[in-house]
N, C-alpha and C positions, 0 to 999 in steps of 0.2 A: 142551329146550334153550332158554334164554334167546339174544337178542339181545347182541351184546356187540362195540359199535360201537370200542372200542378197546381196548388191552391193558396191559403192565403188573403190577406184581404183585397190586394190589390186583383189577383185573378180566381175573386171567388169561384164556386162550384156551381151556385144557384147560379144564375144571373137575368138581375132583376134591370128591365128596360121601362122608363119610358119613352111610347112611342106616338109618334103622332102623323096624319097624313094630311094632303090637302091636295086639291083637285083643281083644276083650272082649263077654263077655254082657248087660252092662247099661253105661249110661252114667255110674252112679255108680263101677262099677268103672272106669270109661275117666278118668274125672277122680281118681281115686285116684292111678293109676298117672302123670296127667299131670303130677301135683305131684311126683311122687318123678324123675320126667325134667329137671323143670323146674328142682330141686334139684339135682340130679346134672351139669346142664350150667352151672349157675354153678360148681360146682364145679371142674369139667374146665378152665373160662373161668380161674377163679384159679389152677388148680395150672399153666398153661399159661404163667403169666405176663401177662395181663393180666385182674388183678381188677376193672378199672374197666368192663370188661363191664357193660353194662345189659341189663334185659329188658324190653320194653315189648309192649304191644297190638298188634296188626297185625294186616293186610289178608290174609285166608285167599284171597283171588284163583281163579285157574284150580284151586287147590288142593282146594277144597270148605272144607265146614264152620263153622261160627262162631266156633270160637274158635282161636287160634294168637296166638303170641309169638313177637318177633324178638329175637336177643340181637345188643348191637351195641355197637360199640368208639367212645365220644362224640372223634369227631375233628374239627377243622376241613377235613379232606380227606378225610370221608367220601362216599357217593355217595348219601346218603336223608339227610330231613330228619326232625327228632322233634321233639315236643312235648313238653317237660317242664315242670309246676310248680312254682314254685317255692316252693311255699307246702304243698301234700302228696307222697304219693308216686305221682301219676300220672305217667304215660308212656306215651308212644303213635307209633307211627311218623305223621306229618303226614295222609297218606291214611288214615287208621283212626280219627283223633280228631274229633267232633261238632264242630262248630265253631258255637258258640254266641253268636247274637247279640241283643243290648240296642238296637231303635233307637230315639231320640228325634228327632221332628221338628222339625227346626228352620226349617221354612218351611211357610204356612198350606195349606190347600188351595189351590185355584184351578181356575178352567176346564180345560178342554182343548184346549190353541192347538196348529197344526200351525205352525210358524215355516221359514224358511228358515235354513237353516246352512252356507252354503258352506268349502269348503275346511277345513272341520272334519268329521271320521270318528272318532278313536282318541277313549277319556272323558276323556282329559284334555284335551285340545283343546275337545270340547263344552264342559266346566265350566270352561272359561277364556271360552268364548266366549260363554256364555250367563249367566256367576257366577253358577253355582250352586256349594253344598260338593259335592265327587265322592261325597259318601254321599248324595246325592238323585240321581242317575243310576243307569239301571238300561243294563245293556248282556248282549248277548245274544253267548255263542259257540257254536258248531254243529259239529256231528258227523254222522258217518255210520255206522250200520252195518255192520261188515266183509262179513256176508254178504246182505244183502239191501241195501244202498246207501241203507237209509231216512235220510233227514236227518232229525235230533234237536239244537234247539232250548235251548238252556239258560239263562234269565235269571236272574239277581244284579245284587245290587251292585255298582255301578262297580269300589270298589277292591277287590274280592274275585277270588280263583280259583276254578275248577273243580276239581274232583279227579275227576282221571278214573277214578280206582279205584271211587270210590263211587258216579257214574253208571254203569258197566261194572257194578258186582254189581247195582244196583237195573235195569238193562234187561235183564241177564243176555245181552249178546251184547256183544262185543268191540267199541273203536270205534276211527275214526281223524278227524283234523279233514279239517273239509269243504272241498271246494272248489268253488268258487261263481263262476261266470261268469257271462253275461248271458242266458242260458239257463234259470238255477236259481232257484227263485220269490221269491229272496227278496235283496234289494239290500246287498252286503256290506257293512261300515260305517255302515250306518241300517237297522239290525233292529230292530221293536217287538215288544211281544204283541199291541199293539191295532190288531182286525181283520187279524193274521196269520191266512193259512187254514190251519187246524189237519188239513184233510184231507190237505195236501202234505210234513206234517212233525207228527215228535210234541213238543209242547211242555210244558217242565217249568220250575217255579218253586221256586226255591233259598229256605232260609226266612231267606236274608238282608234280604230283601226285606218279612217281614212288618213291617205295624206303620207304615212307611213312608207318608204320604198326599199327598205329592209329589213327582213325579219327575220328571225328564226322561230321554225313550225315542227309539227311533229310528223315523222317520216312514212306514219301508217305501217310499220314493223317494229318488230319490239327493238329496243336499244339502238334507236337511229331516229336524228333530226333533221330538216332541209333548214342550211342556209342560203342567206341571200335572195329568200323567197320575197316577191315582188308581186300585187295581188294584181294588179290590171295585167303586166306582162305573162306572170303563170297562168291566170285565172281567168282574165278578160273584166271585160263592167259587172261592177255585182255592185245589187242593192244595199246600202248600209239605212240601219235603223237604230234605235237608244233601245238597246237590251241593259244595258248597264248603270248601276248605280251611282251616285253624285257620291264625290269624297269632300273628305277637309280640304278648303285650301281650292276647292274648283272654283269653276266659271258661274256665276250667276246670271239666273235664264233671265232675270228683266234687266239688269241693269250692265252684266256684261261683265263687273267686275270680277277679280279668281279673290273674294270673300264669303267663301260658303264655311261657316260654322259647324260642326255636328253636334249635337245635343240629344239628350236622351229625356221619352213625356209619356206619363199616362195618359191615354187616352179615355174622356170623360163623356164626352159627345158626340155626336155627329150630325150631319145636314146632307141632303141628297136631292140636286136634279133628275127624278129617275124618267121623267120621260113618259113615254107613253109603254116603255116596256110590259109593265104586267095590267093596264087597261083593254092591251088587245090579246093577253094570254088567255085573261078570261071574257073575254068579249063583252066588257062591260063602255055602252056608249050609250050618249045622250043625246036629245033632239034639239038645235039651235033653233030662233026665231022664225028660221024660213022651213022646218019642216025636214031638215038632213040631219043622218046621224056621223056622230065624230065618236072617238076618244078621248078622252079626258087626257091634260096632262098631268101627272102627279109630281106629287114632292113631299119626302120622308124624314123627320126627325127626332132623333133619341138619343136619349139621358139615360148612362148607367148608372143606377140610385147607388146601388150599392158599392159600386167602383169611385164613383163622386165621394160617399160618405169615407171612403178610403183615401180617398185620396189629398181629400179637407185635412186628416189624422197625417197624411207625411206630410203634409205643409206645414203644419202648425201643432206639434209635440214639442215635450221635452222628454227629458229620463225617467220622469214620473208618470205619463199618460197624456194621453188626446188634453188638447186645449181648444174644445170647441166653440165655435163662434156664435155669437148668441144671437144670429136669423135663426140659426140650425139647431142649435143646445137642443136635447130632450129636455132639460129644464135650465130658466132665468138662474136662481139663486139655489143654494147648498145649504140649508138652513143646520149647525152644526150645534149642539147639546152637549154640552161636556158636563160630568157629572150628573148624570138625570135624579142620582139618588140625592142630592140635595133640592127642597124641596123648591125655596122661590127661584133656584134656577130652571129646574122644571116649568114652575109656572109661567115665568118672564118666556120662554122660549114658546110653549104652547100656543099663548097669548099673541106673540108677533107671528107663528104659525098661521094663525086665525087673521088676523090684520092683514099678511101679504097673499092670503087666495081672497080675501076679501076685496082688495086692491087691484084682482086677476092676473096677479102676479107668478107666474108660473114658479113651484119651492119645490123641493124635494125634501124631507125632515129626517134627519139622523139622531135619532135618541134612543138609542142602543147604551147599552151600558157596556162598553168596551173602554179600553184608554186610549186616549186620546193620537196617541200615533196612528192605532189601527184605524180610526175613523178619520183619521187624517191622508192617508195611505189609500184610502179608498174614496176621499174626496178626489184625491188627482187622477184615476183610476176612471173615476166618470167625467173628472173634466168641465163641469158647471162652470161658467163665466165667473161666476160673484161667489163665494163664500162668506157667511156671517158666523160668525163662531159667539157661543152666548155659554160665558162659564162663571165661576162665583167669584173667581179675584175681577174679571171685567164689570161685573153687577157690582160687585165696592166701589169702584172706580166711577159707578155708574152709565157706564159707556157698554159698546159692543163690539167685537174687531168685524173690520172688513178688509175683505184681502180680494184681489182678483187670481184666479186660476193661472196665470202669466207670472203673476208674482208683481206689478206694475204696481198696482195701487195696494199698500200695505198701511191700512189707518185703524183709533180705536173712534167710533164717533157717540157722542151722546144718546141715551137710552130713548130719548121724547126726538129726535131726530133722523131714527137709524131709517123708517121706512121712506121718508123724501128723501132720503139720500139714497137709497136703493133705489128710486123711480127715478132719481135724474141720473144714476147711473145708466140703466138700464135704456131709457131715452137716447144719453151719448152717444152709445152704446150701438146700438139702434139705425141711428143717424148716421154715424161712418162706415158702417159693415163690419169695422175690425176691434179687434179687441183695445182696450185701453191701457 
């Protein structure tokens, strides 16, 4: 079960998956099959009505394994951020992309000053108060261990983030940020690496930082920073790794270019190489043709129903309600009765009633005796692809309107004609995935 701090339709309460699993003897057969999933749910994505579904790289997390895909609807009211290219076709959920960085120095070396900095803490305050660029400051954020309380350490660049996915897989234990009082060995708002004791916390170095031979750090007492800190000179060789997140405007990990995108996607699906992780938790193995036993390899994929039928509604509304796409509709046609107290409109309406389940035409029938706004107001409300509206001045005229839920197709067509024209609509219809 996920956390799910609030609700909505996009991040309902229930949440309804499906899921599916598949089992394989070698790994090349697991990536066979993952390509044919991975096809199959673009698929499912377009006939669903929204083909602008993406599939991008993503964070296999608490899930296992190394490789997985999120497929995700590029919205500005999404709740993940991605990385997309603009220049090839990579994509990648923000926590999964390397985030690659070029530093150039723009300041010489220099000693190692411990200065005083009062009433300056957050890096932009330092770098205002000390003028330096915010990409010569290093600043440290801190974590803890969910189950052992270790404090964990992380220096970058000023203006950079954490991703805590990527610390979380590389420490392999879940974290939460620290909190630090005057108790805790390390002074909040003026954290350094230099002469931090390594024995009270585990320290790690973001490779935003490499390459860099001037910084300003925090002095490990309150109201004091070191300049001209130099990490091989102060510090010696230290491992650098990608703790940090990919911004606008970065380095793209395939092709190298600095046109990384940021965009914001619901997230609809997912795919997972998960490995052999939970075949040998539960010691579930099979016997090959010679008589040995193995584990299986697995491979995991789910559709959030519910999230998907949500997210079909922000792609395709207007002001008036969902404009569902009729794979998906609850129902083909909005069969609409105006006046039911008049009788041959009654009847005519009844009569095509009968004709279009007859046809297996999926209808819904509104012959309520309401006027005609309110039953109008609650056709767009559900959303039906096709609306037929059958009222007494249309039966003079001899005809019946049809309208589409879009507002696209707006006609009155002949009474002896209306239901071939609802099947080749519905056909069209049918045939492109999208509305008409």
């Amino acid at each position: 079960m996920k956390a799910r701090p609030r609700a909505g339709l996009i991040r309902v309460r229930e949440f309804t998956m499906k899921d599916a699993y598949s089992f394989h003897t070698s790994q090349e057969d697991l990536e066979q099959y993952y390509e044919k999933c991975h096809k199959a749910y673009e698929r499912i994505f377009a006939r669903a009505g929204i083909p602008e579904v993406i599939s991008v790289a993503s964070d296999s997390g608490m899930m296992g394994g190394n490789i997985s895909h999120e497929f995700m609807l590029v919205t500005k009211v999404g709740e993940d951020s991605l990385a997309i290219c603009s220049e090839c076709d990579y994509k990648a959920n923000i926590e999964a992309a390397e985030n690659i960085v070029h530093n150039q120095n723009t300041l010489p070396v220099d000693n190692l000053r411990l200065v005083p900095t009062p009433n300056a803490s957050t890096i932009d305050e330092i770098a205002a108060f000390l003028k330096v660029p915010i990409m010569n400051t290093c600043k440290a954020v801190v974590y803890q261990k969910d189950l052992t309380g270790e404090l964990v350490a992380v220096f970058l660049r000023g203006d950079m983030d954490v991703s805590e996915a990527k610390l979380t897989n590389y420490l392999g234990d879940n974290i939460h940020p620290a909190l630090l009082d005057e108790n805790s060995p390390m002074v909040a708002g003026f954290i350094g690496p230099y002469q931090l004791d390594n024995t009270k916390c585990t320290i790690l170095y973001d490779q935003s930082l490499s390459g860099i031979d001037y910084l300003v750090c925090g002095g490990n007492q309150m109201d004091h920073h070191y300049t001209g800190f130099n990490i091989l000179r102060d510090i010696g060789v230290v491992e650098y790794k990608d703790f940090s997140k990919i911004r606008e405007g970065g380095i793209c990990p395939h092709c190298g270019k600095p046109a990384i995108t940021i965009s914001r996607g619901i997230e609809v699906g997912n795919i997972f190489q998960l490995g052999t992780k939970y075949t040998k938790s539960m010691n579930m193995q099979y016997l090959d043709n010679k008589g040995e036993l193995h584990y299986p390899i697995m491979g995991c994929y789910g559709i959030g129903v519910g999230r998907l039928a949500a997210s079909v509604c922000e792609a395709h509304h207007d002001e008036y309600g969902p404009i569902w796409p009729i794979t998906i509709a609850p129902w083909q046609v909005h069969l609409c009765c105006l006046r039911v107290d008049d009788a041959m409109t009654k009847e005519f309406a009844d009569g095509l009633y009968q004709e279009l389940q007859q046809a297996q035409v999926e209808v819904i029938y509104d012959d309520r005796d309401v006027r005609a706004g309110v039953m109008f107001s609650d056709a767009d409300l559900l959303g039906v692809p096709i609306r037929v509206i059958v009222s007494p001045r249309n039966l003079q005229e001899n005809c019946v309107e049809l309208v589409t839920r879009d507002k696209v197709v707006n006609t009155k067509v002949e009474k002896t004609l209306i239901l071939t024209t609802i099947k080749e609509l519905i056909g069209n219809m049918l045939k492109s995935n999208t509305r008409i």
